[in-house]
C-alpha positions in Angstrom: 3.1 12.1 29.9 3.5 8.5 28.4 1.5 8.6 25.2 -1.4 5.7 25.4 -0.1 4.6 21.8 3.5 4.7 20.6 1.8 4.4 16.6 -1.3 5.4 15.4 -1.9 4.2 12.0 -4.1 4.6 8.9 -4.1 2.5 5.8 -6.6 0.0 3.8 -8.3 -2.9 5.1 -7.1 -6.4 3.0 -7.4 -9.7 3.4 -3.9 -11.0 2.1 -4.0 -14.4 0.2 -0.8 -15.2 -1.3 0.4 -17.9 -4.3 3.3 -19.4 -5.2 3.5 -19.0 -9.0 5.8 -19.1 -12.0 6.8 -16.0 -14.1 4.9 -18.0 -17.1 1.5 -17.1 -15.2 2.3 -13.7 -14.9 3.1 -13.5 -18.1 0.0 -15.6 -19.1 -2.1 -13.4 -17.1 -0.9 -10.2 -19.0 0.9 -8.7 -14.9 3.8 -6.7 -14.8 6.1 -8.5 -12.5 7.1 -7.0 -9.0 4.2 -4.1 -9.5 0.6 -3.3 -7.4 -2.2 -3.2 -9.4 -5.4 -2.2 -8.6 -8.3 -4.4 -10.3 -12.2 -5.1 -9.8 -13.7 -8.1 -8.7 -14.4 -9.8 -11.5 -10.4 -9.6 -12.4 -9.6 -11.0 -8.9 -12.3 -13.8 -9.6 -10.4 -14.4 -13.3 -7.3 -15.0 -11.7 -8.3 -17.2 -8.6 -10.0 -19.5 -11.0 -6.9 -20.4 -12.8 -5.0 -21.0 -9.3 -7.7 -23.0 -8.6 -6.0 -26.4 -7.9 -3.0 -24.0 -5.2 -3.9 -23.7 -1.9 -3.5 -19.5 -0.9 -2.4 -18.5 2.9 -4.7 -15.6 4.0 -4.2 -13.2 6.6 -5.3 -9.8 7.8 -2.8 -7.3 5.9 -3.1 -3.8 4.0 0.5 -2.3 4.5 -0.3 -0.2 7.9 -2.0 -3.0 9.4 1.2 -5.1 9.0 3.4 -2.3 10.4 1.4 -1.9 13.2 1.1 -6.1 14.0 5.2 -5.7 13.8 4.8 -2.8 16.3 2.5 -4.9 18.7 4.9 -8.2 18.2 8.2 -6.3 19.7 6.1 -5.0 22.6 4.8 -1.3 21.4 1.5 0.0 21.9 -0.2 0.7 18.0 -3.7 1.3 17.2 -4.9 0.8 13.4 -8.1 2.7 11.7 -9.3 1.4 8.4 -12.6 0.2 6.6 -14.2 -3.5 5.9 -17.4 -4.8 5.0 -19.7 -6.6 6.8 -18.9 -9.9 5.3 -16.9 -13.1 6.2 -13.5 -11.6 5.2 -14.3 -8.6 7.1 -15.0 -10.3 10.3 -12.3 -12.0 9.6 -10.1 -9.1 9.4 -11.1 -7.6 12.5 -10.5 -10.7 14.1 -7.1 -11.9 13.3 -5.8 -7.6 13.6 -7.1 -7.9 17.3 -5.4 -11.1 17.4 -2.2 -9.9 16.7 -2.7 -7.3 19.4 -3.4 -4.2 17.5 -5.7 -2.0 18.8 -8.9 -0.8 17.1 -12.7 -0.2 17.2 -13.1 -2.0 14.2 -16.9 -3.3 14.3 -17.1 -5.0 10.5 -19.3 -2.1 9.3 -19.2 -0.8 5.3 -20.0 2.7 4.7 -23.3 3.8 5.3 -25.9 2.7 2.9 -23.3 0.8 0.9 -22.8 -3.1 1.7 -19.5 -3.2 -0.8 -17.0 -6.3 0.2 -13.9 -6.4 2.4 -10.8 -5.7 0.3 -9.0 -8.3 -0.7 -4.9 -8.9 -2.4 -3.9 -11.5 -4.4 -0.1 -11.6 -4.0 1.7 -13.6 -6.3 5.3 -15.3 -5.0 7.6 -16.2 -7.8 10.3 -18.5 -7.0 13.2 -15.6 -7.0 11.4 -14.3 -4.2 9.3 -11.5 -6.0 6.1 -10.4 -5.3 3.1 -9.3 -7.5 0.1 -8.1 -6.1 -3.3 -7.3 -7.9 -5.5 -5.9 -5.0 -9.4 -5.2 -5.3 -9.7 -2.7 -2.7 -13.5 -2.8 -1.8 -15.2 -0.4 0.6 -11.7 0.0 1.6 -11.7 2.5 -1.1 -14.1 4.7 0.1 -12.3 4.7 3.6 -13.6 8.7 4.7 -12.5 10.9 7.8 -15.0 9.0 10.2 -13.1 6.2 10.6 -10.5 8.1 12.5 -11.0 8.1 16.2 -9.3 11.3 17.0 -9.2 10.8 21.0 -7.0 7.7 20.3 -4.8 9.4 17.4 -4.2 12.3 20.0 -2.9 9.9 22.7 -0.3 8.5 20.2 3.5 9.6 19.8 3.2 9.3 15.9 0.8 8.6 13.4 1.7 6.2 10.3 -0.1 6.8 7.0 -0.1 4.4 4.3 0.7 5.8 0.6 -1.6 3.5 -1.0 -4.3 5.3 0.3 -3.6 8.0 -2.0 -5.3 6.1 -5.2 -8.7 7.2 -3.9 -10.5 10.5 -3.4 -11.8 9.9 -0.3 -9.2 7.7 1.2 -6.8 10.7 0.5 -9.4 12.9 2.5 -9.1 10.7 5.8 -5.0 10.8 5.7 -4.9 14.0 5.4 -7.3 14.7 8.3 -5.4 11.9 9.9 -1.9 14.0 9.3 -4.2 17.4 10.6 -5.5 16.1 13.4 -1.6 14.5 14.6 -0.1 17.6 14.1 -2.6 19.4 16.2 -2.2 16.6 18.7 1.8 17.7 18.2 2.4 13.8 17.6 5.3 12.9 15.0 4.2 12.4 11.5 5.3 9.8 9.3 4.2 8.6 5.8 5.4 5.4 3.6 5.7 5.9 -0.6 4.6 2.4 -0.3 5.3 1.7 -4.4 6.4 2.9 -7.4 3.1 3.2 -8.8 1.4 5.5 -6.3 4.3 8.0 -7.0 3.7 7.5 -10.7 0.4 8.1 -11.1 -1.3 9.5 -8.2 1.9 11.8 -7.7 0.0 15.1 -6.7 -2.1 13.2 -4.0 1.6 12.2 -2.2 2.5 15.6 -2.8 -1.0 16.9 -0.8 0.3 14.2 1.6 3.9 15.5 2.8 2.8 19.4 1.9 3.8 21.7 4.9 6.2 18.8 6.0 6.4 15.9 7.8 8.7 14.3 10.1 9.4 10.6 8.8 9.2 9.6 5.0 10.0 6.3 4.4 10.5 4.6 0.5 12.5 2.6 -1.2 15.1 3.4 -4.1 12.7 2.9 -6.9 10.1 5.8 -5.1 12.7 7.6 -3.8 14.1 8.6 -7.6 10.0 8.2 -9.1 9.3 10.8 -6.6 12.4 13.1 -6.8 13.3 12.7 -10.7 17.1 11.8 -9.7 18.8 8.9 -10.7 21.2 8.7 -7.9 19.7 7.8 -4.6 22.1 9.9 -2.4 21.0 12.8 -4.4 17.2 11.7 -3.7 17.6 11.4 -0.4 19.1 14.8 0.2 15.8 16.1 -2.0 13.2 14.0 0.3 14.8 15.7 3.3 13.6 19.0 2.0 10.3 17.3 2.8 10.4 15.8 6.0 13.1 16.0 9.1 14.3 12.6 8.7 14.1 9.9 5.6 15.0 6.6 5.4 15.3 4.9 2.0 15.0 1.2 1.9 17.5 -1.2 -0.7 16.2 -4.8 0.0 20.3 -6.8 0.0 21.7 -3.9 -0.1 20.7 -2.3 3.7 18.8 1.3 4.0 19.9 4.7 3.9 19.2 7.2 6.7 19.4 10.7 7.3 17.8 12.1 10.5 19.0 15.7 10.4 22.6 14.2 11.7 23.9 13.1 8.7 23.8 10.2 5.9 24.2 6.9 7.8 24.2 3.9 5.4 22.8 0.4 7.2 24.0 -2.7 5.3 21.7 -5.6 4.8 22.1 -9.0 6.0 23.8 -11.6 3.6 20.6 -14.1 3.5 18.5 -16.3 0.7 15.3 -14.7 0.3 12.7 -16.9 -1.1 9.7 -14.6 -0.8 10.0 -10.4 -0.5 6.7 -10.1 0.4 5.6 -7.4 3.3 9.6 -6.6 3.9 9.0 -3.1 4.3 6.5 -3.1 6.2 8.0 -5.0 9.1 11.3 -2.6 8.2 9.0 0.2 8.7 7.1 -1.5 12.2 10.4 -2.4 13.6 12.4 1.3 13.1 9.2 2.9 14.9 9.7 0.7 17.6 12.9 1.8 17.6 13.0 5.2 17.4 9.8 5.2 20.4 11.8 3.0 22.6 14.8 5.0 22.8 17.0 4.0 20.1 18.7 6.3 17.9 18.1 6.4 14.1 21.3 3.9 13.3 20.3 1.2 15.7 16.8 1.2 15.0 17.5 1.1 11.3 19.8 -1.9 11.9 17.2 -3.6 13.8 15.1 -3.2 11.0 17.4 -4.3 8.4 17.7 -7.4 10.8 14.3 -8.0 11.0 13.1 -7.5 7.4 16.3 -9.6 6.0 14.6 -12.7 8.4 11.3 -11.8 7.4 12.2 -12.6 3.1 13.8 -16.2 4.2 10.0 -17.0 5.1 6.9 -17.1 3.0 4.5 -14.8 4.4 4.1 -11.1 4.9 4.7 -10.8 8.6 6.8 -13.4 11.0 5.2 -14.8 13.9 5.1 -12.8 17.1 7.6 -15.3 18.8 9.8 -15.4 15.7 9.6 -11.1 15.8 10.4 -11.6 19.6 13.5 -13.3 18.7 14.7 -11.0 16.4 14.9 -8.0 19.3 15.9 -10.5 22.0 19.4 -11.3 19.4 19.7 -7.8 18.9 19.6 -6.8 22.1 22.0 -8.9 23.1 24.2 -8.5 20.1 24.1 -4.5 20.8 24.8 -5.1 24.6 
């Protein structure tokens, strides 16, 4: 039976504004370069206001939702559950998600009895290409099980949770029923590290996450050793896949590193300029489940990953345009013919 969804995912609701900055803000501004950090309101407010004068690009975003727009642009099925506010950003949200042609029943709605704002990240582009992000999380944070609609996670081939909901109690609560209710289902299971500092300091709630196994782990070097405690990545891999039937650790220039079960295969990257590193793994992560739920094997859909991720950083911008995604496949295709 062909599933209704090839990805089901699960992750917080943000409204993405991004700035082009210089390393002496960060430093100014007291950030740790190339980290996530979660902040209130009033720090987001504190930092807007002395960017005042540089104009921000905003977009729907949270790292599941841009996986599963990267899904929808190559031509898979994905529907996406996650929590806004009923304010401007969160109709917003909604909007532009549906826009990119991700499925949802997303109605602008906070929590019951709690009006809360839509989430929101700052992400700050320095001019080697790095990103800092400071993200206020809103009612995002109190995401809870009832935002899953389990008919549609039972018609999908895999679910993809977002490791960044892991920071909150009750956010952790709805991926795990999310990862309960796909394994019933007997729909693949995969799960993103999504940065260093979730496997730092909310460790145990990633642990909780991947307990009992899972079939897809994706992370990059950094998370891989974080998680794992080894310092050579070959070695963490092997470890993760102790965890989960197939991992695939991401290293930006460098390529990724695969291992499906069938042995290490080592992607190399593409030999470009990158000017802004932004949302790369989450298109690497959108693209290689397009892959692997289109017929490709692990290899090629790792190396149309690569492909895509290493146009994505030339770009500003956390996702490419659907036509620009398109174009990506249609070279691909033809260069794999």
């Amino acid at each position: 039976m062909t599933p209704l969804y090839h990805v089901y995912g699960v992750g917080h609701a943000l409204v993405d504004m991004e700035l082009e900055v210089g390393d002496a803000f960060l430093q100014r501004m007291r950030l740790e370069k190339g980290s996530m950090t979660l902040v209130d309101a009033p720090r987001q407010e504190e930092l807007l206001a002395a960017l005042s004068a540089i104009p921000a690009r905003r977009s729907c975003g949270g790292s599941a939702a841009n996986t599963m727009i990267a899904m929808a642009q190559l031509g898979g099925r994905a529907f996406h559950s996650c929590q806004v506010a009923a304010d401007e950003a969160g109709r917003f949200f909604a909007q532009d998600l549906r826009a990119n042609g991700v499925d949802n029943l997303l109605g602008a709605v906070a929590p019951e009895g709690d009006a809360g704002v839509t989430g929101r990240c700052l992400v700050f582009i320095t001019p080697d290409a790095e990103r800092t992000m400071c993200t206020h999380l809103g009612v995002s944070e109190r995401i809870t099980p009832a935002a899953l609609v389990p008919d549609r996670l039972a018609a999908a081939a895999c679910l993809y949770v977002e490791g960044y909901l892991i920071s909150a109690p009750t956010a952790l609560a709805t991926a795990l029923e999310a990862v309960a209710l796909a394994r019933k289902a007997g729909a693949r299971v995969a799960v993103t590290f999504s940065d260093v500092s979730m496997v730092r300091y909310f460790r145990s709630g990633l642990e909780a996450l991947v307990a009992g196994g899972v079939d897809l782990i994706f992370c990059n070097e950094n998370e891989a050793r974080e998680f794992t405690g080894s310092d050579d990545v070959d070695d963490a891999l092997r470890r993760l896949r102790g965890l989960s039937r197939a991992v695939v650790v991401t290293r930006g220039r460098h390529g990724a590193l695969v291992d499906d079960g069938a042995g290490l295969i080592r992607v190399p990257g593409q030999a470009v300029q990158p000017v802004d590193t932004n949302g790369a793994g989450d298109l690497f992560a959108g693209a290689y489940l397009y892959g692997i739920t289109h017929g490709m094997g692990a290899a090629m859909a790792a190396h149309l990953a690569c492909r895509a991720a290493a146009v994505l950083v030339t770009r500003f911008g956390a996702r490419l345009e659907a036509d620009q995604t398109r174009a990506v496949l249609h070279a691909f295709r033809q260069d794999s013919a």
